[in-house]
Structure formats: C-alpha cells, structure tokens
C-alpha positions in Angstrom: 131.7 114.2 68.6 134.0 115.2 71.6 132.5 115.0 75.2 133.0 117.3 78.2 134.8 115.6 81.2 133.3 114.9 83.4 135.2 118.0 85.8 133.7 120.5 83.3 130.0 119.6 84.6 131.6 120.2 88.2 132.9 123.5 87.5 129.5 124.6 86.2 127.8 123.4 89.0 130.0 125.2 91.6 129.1 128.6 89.6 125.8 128.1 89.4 125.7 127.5 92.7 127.8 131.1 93.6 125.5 132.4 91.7 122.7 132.0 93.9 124.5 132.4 96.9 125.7 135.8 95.6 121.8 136.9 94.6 120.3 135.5 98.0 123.3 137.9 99.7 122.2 141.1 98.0 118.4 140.7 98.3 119.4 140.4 102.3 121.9 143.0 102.5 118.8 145.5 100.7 116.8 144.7 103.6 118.9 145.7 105.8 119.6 148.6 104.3 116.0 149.3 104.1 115.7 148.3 107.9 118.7 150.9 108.8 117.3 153.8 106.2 113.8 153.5 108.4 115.4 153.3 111.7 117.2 156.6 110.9 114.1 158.8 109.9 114.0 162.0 110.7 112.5 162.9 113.9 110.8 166.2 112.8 108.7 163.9 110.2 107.2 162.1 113.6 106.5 165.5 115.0 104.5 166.7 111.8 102.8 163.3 112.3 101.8 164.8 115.8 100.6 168.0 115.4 98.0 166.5 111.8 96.9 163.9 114.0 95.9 166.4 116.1 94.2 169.1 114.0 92.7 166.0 112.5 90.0 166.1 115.5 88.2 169.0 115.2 89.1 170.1 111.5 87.2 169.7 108.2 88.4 167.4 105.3 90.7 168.8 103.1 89.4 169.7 100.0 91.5 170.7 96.8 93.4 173.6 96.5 91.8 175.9 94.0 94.0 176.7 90.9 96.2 179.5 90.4 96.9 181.3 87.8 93.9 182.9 85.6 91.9 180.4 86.3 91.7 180.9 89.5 89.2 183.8 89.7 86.7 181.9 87.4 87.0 178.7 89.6 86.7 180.6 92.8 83.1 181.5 92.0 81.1 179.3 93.1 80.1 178.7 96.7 82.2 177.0 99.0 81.2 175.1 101.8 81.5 176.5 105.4 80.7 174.7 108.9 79.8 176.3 112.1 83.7 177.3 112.8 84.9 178.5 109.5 82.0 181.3 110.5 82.9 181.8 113.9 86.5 182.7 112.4 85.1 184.8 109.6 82.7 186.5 112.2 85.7 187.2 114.3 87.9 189.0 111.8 85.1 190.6 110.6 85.5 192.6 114.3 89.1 192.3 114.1 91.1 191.7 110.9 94.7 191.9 112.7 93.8 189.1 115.6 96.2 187.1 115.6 95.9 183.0 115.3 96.6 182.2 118.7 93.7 184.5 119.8 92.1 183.3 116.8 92.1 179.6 117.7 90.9 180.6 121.8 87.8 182.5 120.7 86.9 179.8 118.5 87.9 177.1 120.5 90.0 175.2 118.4 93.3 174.0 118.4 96.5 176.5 116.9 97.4 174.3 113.9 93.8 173.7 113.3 92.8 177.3 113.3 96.1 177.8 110.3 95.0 174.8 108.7 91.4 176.6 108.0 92.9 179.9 107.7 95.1 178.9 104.8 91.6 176.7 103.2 89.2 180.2 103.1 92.3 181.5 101.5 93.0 179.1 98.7 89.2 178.8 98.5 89.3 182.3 98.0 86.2 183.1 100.6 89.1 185.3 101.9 90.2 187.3 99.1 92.5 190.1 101.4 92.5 192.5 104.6 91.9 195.9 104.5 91.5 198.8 106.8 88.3 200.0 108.0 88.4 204.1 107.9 86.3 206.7 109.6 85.2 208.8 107.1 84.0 211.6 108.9 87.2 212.2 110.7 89.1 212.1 107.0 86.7 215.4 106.6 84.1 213.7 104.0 80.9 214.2 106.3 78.5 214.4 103.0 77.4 211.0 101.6 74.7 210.9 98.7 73.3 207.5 96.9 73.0 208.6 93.2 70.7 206.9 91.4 71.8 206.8 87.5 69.8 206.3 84.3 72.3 206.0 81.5 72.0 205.6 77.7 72.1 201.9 77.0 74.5 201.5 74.1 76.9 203.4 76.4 76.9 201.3 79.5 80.3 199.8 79.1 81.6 203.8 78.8 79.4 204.7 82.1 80.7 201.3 84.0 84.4 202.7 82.9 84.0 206.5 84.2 82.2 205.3 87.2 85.6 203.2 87.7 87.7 206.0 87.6 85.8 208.5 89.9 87.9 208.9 93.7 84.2 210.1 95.1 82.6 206.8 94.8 82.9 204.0 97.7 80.2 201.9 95.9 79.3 201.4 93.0 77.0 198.7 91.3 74.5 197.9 88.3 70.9 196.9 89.5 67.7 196.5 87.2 64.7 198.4 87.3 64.2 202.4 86.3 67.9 203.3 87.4 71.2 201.4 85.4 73.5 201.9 88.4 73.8 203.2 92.2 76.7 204.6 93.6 77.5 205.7 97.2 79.0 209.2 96.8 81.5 210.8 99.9 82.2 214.1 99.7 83.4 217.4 102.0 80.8 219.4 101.2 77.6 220.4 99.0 79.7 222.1 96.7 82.2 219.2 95.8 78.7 217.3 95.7 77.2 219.6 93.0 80.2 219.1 91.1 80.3 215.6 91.1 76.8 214.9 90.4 76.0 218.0 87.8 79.4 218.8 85.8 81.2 214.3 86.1 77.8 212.8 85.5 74.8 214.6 84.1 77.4 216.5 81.6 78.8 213.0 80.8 77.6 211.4 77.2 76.8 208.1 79.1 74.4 209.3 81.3 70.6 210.2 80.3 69.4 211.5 84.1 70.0 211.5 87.6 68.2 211.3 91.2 70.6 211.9 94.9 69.2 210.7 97.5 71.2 212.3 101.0 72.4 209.8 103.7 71.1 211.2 107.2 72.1 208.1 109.3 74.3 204.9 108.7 72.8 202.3 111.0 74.2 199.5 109.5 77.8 199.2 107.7 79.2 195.8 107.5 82.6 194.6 105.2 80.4 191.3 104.7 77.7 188.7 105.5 78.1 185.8 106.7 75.2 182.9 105.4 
C-alpha cells in the first residue's frame, strides 16, 4: 500500500488553513460593506422619517386601502369609521369644497401632513367619492321646482327607474315604499315646461300608472350631505 509523505499532510494543512483565513476575510469585508451602505443613506429617507413621526401625534391608525378595481364600489359600502376630526374636515368642505389643505389643516387644528394623510384615507375609503359645484338654480332661470310623487306599474319598474335616468328635469330621484314607487325633485322655467314634463314624459309613459305634484314654495334646508 503506498503512504503519503509526510510533506503531503503539510501542504493540506497550509490550505486548509487559507481556507479559513480567506472565509473569515469575506464575512468581515461584508460588514463593512454593510456598515458603509448604512452610513450612506439617503438623507431624504430621514426627512420622511420626520414629517410620519410627526403626523403620527394627532392622526388615526392607518387602516387598509380599499381595493380598486370593480370591487371597489361593493367593498366601499359599508360604514367607515370617522373621529371627531375626520368631521370637522368633512364639515369644512362641505362649506367650501376648493379650501385648500393648508387652510384645511388651521381650521381643524391639525398638522399639514396630517390633514393629507386623512384626506387621501376618506378618499380611498371612499366617504369622499368627488367635488362638485354647487349651482344657483334660480339665477340658471329654473325658478319652478315640483316633488312628483309616482305610482308606477310594478312589472315595469326597471323601465320607469331607466326613463327617470334619462330625464335632464330631475335633480333627485329615488324609490321609497309606501302608496308612491318613486319621488323625484322636478326643476323647471316655467308651468308650461312643468305640464309637459309631468303630463306628456310621465303620465303618457307605459311605466307609470298615476301621478301626484306637490309645488316647492320655500327651500329652508339644502345640504350636499350629513354628517353622523
């Protein structure tokens, strides 16, 4: 059987030995790396740090976004919870729709970056859904407005819900129980657009078994929305 010398054993030894010198180099040259890649961090990241610690004092917990998509009418349903400021801010674009987030956040008496942080929540939450103008109707020259009560034929309802859909003259519309099917709010110029509407659009229409207008002598309270 032929035998190693005995310089054989040596040589292994000595690479062996390498060996771990060379791994025990890497694992502290990675460190260091580490150390250098942390010390270099970008400073903007520290100043996004800031301003969430920050809004973290006086805002809300986070809660998840709501999904997009066509799931995200169905999941935006439900009710969503709302603290003391979220309805200061909805109460104050209710006034003012176009205030902008700096006065926003002084009337409410919250910080800037907390007052987007909660603007951008209603909005995925979907609580609010868009902003819209609020219009005069009088000076637009439609001084006439009529609630129409409406009895229609009940195998036709999805046909009355349609029509009612497509009719400029109606600012409201909506289906209630009871001895009427629907209500709508009716604005008009004068009597004779009014007749029009009510006996040659509705009574004339298949959909509709009878009728009952009820004239508007004094809007005392028109709000875009409640707050709970």
């Amino acid at each position: 059987m032929l035998e190693l010398p005995p310089a054989a054993d040596g040589v292994s030894a000595t690479r062996r030995g390498s060996g771990l010198r060379l791994d025990g180099l890497l694992r502290v040259a990675g460190v260091r790396r580490q150390a250098i890649a942390m010390s270099r961090q970008d400073p903007t990241d520290e100043e996004e740090l800031e301003v969430e610690a920050d809004a973290a004092e006086d805002t809300v917990p986070a809660r998840r976004r709501r999904p997009a998509g066509p799931d995200a009418e169905v999941a935006g349903r439900g009710p969503v919870p709302v603290d003391r400021i979220d309805r200061r801010i909805l109460e104050l674009l209710r006034d003012d729709g176009r205030m902008p987030v700096a006065a926003l956040a002084e009337r409410a008496g919250i910080s800037r970056a907390n007052a987007y942080t909660r603007l951008e929540r209603l909005r995925g939450e979907a609580v609010i859904r868009g902003f819209t103008a609020q219009v005069d109707s009088g000076r637009l020259g439609l001084g006439i407005a009529a609630l129409v009560l409406i009895s229609g034929r009940q195998p036709a309802w999805r046909a009355l819900r349609e029509q009612l859909l497509h009719m400029p003259e109606i600012e409201y519309c909506a289906f209630t129980t009871g001895e009427y099917d629907a209500l709508v709010l009716v604005r008009v110029p004068d009597v004779e657009t009014l007749r029009d509407v009510i006996l040659e659009r509705l009574q004339s229409s298949p959909a509709v078994r009878a009728t009952q207008t009820i004239f508007v002598l004094d809007e005392v309270v028109r709000r875009p929305f409640v707050l709970p």
